[in-house]
DONU-357702 format. One line per 3 residues: number of its first residue (from 1); their letters; for each residue y, z negated, x of N, C-alpha, C. Coordinates in Angstrom, 3 decimals. Layout:
N
NUM	a	Y/Z/X/Y/Z/X/Y/Z/X | ... $
% end
This chain:
147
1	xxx	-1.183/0.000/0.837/0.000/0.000/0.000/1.242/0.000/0.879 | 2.359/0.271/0.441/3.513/0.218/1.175/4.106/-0.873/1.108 | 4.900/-1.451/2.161/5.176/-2.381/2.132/6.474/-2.947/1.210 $
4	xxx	5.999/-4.140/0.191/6.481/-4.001/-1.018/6.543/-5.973/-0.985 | 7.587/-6.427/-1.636/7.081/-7.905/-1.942/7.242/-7.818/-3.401 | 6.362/-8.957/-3.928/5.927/-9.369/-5.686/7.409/-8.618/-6.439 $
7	xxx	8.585/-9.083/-5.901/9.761/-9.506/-6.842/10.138/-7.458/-6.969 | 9.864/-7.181/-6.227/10.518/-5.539/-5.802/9.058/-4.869/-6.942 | 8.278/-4.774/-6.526/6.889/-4.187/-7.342/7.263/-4.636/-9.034 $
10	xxx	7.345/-5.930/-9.216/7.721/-6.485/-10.752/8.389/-5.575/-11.341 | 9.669/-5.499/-10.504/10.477/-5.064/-11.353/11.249/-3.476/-11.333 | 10.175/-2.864/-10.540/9.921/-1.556/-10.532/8.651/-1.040/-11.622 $
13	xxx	8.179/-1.662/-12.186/6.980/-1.395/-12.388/7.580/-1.376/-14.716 | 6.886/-0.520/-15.046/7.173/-0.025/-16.510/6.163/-0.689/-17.708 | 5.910/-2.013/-17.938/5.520/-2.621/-18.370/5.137/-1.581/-19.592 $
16	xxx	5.903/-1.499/-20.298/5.468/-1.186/-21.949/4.923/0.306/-21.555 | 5.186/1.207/-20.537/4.203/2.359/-20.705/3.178/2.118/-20.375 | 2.860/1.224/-19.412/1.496/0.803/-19.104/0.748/0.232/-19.942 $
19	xxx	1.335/-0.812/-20.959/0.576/-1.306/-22.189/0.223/-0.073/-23.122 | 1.199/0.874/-23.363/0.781/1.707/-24.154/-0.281/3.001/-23.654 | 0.054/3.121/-22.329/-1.968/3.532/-22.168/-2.972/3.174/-22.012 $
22	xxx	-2.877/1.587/-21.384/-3.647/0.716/-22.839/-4.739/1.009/-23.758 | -3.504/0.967/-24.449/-3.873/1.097/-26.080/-4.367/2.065/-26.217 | -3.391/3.380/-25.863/-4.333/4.700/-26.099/-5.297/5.072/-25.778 $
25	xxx	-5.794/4.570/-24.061/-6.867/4.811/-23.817/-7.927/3.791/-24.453 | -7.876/2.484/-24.934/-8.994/2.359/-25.628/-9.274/2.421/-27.135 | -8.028/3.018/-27.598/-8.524/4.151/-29.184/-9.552/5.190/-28.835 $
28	xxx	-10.076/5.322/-27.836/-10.677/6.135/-27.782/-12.456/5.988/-26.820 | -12.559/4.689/-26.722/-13.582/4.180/-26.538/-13.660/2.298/-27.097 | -14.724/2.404/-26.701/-15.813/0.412/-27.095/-14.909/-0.299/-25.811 $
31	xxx	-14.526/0.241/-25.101/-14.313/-0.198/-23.866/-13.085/-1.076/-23.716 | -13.373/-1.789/-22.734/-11.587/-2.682/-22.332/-10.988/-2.623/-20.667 | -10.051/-2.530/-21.225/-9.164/-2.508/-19.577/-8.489/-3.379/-19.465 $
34	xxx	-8.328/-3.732/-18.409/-7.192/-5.301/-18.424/-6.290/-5.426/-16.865 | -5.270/-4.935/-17.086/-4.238/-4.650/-15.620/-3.778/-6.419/-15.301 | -3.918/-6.925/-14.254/-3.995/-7.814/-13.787/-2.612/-8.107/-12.506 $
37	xxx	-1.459/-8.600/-12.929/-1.117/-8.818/-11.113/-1.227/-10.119/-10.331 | -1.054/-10.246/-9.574/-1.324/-11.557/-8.800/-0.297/-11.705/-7.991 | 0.756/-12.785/-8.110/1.914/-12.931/-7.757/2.032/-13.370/-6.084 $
40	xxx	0.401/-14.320/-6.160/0.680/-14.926/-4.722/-0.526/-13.834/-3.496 | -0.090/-13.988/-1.982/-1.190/-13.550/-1.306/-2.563/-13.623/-2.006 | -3.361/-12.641/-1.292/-5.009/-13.190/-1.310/-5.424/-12.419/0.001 $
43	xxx	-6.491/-13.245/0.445/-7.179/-12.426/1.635/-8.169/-11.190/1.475 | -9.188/-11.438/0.106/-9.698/-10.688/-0.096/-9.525/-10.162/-1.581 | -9.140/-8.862/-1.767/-8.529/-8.544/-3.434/-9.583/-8.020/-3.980 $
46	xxx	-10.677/-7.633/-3.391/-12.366/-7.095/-3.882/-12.537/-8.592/-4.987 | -13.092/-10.296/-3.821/-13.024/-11.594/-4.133/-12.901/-11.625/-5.064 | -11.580/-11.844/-5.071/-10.623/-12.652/-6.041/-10.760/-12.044/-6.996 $
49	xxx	-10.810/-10.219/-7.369/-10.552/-10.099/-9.024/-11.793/-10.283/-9.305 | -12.972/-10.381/-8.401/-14.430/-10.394/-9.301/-14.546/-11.592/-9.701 | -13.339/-12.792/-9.401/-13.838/-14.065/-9.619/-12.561/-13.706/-11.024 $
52	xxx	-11.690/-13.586/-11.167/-10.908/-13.329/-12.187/-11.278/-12.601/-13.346 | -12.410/-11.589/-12.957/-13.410/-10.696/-14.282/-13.977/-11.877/-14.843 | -14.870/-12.337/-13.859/-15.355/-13.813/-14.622/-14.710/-14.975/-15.239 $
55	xxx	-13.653/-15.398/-14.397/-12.777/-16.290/-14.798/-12.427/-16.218/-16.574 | -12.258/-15.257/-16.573/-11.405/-14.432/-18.029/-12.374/-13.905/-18.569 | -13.893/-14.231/-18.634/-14.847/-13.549/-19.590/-14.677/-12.293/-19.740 $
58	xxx	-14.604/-11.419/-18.775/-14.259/-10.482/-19.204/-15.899/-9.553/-19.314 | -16.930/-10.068/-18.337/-18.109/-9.701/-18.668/-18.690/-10.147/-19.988 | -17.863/-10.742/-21.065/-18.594/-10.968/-22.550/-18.513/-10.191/-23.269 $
61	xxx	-17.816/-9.114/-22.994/-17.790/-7.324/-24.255/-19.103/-7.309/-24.746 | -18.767/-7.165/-25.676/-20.674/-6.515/-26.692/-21.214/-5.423/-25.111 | -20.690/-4.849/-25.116/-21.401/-3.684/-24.424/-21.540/-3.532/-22.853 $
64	xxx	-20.690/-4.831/-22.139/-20.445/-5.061/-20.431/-19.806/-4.009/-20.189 | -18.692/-3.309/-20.701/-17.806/-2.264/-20.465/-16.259/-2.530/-20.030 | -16.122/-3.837/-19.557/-14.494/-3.479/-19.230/-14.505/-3.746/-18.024 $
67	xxx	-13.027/-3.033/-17.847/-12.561/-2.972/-16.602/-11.299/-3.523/-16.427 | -11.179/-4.133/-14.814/-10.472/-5.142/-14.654/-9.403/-3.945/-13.257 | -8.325/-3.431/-13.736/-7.477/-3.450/-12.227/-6.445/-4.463/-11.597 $
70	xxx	-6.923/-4.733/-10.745/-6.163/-6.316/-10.226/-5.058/-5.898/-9.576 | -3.949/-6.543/-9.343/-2.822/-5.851/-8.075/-2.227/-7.185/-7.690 | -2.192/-7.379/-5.937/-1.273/-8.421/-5.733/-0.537/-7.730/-4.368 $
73	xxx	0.685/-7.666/-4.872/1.502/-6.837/-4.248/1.911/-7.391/-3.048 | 1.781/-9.083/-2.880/2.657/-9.381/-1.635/1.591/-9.187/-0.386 | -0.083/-8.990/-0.958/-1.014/-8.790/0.198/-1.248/-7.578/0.278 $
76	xxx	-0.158/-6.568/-0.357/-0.418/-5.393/-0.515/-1.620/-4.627/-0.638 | -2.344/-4.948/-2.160/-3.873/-4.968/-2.086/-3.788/-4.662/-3.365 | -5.175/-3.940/-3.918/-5.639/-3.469/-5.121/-7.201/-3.621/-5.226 $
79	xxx	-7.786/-4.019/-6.335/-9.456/-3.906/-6.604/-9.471/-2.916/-7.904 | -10.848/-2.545/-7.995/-10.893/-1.926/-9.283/-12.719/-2.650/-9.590 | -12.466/-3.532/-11.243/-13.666/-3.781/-10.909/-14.038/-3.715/-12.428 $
82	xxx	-15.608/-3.297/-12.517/-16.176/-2.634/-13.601/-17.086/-3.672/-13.816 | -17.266/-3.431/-14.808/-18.227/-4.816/-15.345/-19.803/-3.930/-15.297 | -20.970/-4.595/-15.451/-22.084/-3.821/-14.982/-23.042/-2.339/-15.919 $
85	xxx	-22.158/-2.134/-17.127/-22.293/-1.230/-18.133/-21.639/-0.390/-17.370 | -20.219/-0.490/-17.185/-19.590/1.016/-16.790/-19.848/1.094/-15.247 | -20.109/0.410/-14.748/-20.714/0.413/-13.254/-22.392/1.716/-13.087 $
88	xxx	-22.693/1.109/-14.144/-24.334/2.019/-14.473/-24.279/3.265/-14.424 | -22.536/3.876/-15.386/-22.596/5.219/-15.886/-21.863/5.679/-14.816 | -20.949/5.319/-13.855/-20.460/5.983/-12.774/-20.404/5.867/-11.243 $
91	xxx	-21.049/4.206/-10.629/-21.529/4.771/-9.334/-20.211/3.899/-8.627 | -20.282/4.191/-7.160/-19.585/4.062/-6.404/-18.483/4.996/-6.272 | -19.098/5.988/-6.530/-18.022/7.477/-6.036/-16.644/7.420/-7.160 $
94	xxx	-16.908/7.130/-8.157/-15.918/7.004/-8.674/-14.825/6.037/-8.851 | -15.473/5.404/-8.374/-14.621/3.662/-7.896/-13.927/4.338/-6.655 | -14.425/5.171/-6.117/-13.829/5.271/-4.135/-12.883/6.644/-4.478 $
97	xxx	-12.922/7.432/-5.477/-11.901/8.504/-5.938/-10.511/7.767/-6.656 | -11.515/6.937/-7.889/-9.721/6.394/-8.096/-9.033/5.675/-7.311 | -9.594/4.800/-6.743/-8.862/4.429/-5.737/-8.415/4.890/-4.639 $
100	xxx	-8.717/5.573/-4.143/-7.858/6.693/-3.030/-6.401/7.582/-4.218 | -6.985/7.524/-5.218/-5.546/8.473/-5.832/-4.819/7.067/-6.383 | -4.942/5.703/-6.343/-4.058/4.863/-7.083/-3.577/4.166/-5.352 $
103	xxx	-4.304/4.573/-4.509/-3.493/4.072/-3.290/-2.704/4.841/-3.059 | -2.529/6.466/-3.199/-1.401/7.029/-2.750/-0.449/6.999/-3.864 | -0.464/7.048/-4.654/0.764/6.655/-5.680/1.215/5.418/-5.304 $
106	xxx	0.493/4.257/-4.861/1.125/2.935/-4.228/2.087/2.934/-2.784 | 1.574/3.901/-1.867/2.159/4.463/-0.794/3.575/5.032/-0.890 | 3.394/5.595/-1.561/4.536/6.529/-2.670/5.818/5.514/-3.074 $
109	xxx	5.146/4.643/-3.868/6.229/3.598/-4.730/6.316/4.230/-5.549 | 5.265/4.666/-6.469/5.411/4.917/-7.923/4.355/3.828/-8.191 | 4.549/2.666/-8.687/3.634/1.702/-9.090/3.285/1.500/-10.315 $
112	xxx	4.272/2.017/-10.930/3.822/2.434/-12.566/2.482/3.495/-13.077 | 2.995/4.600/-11.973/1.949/6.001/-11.811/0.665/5.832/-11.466 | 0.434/4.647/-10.248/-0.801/4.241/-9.762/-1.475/3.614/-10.837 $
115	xxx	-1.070/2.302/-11.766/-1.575/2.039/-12.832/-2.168/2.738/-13.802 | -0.837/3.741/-14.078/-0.993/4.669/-15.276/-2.392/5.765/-14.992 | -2.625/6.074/-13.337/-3.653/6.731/-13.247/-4.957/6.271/-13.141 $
118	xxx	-4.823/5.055/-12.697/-6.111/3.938/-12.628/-6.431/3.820/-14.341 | -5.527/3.672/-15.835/-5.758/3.515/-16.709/-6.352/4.870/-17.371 | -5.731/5.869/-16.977/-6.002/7.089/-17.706/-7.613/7.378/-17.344 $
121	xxx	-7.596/7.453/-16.187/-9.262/8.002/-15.488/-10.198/6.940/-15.760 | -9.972/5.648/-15.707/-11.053/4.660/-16.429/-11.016/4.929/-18.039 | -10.224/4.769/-18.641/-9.995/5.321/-20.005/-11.155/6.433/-20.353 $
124	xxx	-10.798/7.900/-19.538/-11.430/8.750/-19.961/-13.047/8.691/-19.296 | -13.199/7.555/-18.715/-15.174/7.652/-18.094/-15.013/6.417/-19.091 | -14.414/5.945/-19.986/-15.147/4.543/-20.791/-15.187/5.498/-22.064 $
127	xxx	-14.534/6.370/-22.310/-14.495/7.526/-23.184/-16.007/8.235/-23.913 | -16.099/8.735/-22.224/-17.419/9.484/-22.533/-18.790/8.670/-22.051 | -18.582/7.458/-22.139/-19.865/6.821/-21.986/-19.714/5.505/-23.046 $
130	xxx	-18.337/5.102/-23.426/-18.810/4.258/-24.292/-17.797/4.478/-25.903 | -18.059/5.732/-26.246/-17.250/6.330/-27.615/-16.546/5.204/-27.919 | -15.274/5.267/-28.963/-15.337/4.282/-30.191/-16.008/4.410/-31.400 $
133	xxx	-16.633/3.390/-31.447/-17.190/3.012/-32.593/-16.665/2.609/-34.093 | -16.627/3.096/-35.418/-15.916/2.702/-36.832/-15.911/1.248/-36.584 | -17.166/0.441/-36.034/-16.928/-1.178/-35.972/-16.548/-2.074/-34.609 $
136	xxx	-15.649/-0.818/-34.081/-15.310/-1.033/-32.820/-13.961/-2.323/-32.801 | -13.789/-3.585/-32.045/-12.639/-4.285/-31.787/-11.905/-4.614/-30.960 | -11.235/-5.120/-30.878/-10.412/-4.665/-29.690/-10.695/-6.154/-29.019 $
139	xxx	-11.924/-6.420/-28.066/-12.038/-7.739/-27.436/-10.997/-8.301/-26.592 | -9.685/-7.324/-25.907/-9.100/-8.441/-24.994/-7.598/-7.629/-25.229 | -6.532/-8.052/-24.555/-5.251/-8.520/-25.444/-5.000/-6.944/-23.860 $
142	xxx	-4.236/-6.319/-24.897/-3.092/-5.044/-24.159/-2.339/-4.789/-23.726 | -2.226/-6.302/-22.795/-0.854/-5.867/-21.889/-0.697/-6.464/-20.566 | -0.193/-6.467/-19.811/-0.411/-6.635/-18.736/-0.314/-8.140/-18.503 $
145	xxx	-0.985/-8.854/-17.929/-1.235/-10.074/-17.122/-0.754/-10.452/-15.712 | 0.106/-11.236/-16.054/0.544/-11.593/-14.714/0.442/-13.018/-14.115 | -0.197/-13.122/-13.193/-0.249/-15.220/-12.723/0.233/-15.161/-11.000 $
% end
């Protein structure tokens, strides 16, 4: 990432478009996404959000389909972490593609864009592997998280 501290990333960053792809992207699958930032250092940002997927139940979806993108800007660090349903349907390779395209948008300082592309491309693989369903709900809250 480029070198960025919490307060500069915050408040560069487009809150309500990011909630609203979101939303759009999971009108269109079972699936959940949940954008995460983390205000203070961490050493390891892989760690920490897999303890934060858990932390936050986020492995309790009917279907083990959401996804967690974590960001803590002052260790200039990103995870992308899939719970073990959408992990099944896409592999490593696709974990190591979006993230090479949400690190160069971070490089960049479009931090909105990196999100927005981390949401769109998980969106569209929770899409075609986990449809929405007529008795589909919306298990976790649409907007961005910040601690």
């Amino acid at each position: 990432m480029v070198t960025m501290k919490t307060r500069h990333f915050i408040n560069k960053l487009q809150r309500q478009l990011i909630e609203d792809a979101i939303r759009d992207a999971e009108q269109k699958t079972s699936g959940e996404i949940v954008v995460l930032i983390h205000h203070k250092p961490v050493q390891d940002a892989v760690a920490f959000a897999r303890n934060e997927f858990l932390r936050r139940g986020l492995q309790e979806t009917k279907e083990r389909n959401a996804v967690l993108i974590f960001v803590a800007p002052e260790s200039q660090s990103f995870a992308l972490i899939g719970d073990e349903g959408v992990h099944q349907k896409c592999g490593d390779t696709f974990w190591s593609e979006l993230a090479a395209t949400m690190q160069g948008d971070f490089r960049a300082g479009n931090y909105t864009a990196a999100l927005l592309d981390g949401i769109e491309r998980a969106g569209a693989l929770l899409a075609e592997h986990f449809p929405a369903r007529p008795d589909d709900k919306n298990e976790l809250p649409n907007r961005v998280i910040e601690q």
